[in-house]
N, C-alpha and C positions, 0 to 999 in steps of 0.2 A: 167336300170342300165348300159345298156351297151353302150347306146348314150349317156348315160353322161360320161363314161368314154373315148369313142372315142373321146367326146367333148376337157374332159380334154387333151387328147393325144394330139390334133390341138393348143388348147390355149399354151402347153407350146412347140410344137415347132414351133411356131409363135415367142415365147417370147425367145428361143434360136435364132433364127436368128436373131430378134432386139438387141440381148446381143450380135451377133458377127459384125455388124455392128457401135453400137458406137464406139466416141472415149473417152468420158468419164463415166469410168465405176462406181463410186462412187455415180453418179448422178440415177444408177438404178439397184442401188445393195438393192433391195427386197427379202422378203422371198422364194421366186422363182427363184432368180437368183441363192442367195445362195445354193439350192437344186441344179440348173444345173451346178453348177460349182462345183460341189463335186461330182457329178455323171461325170463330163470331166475329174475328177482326180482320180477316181473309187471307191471313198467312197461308192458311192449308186447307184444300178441300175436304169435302165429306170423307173422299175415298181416300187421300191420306189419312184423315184420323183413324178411317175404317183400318188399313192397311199396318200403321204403327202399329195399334191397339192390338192386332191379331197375331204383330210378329213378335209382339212380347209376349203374350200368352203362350205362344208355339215354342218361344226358345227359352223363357224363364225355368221350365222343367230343367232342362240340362246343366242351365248353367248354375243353378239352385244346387242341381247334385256334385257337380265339380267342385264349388267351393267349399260345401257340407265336405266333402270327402278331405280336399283338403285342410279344413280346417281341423277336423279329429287326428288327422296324420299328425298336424304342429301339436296341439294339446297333446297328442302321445307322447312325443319326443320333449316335451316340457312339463314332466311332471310339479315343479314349484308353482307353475300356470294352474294346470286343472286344478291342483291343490286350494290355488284365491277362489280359480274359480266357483268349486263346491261352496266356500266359505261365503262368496258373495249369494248364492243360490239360497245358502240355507239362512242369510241374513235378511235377507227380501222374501222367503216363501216360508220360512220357520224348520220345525222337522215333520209338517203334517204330510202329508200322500202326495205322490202329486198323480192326477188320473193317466192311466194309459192311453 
């Protein structure tokens, strides 16, 4: 726990200097920036941004696979659905490969 948190410590002050180096911020105004930009206005401390940051990472897994699951279940049950949807896929990506 605690090298994952030093970890997280490094990723976002990586990601603070990347945010003070652009010149346009719009293009990488993330859930991350918005935390360090509330933490440079003193809404939130170090250790909440530390703490957000880590509890998204820790619970984005799960809940990534729940709605992935759920969402194949709808498409199954909606075949006129995945039907657009292949057609949107193969209108955006053509009939080339796509890599595994």
């Amino acid at each position: 726990s605690k090298d994952l948190k030093g970890a997280m410590e490094i990723l976002i002050e990586q990601k603070r200097q990347k945010l003070s180096t652009v010149e346009k911020l719009d293009e990488h105004m993330d859930f991350a920036s918005q935390l360090i930009f509330a933490q440079n206005r003193g809404d939130l401390t170090a250790e909440n941004v530390n703490q957000c940051v880590l509890e998204m990472m820790i619970a984005a897994p799960d809940t990534l696979s729940v709605t992935l699951f759920f969402m194949l279940i709808l498409i199954a049950e909606h075949p006129t659905v995945e039907e657009e949807m292949m057609r949107e896929i193969e209108t955006v990506v053509g009939k080339q490969e796509l890599p595994s």
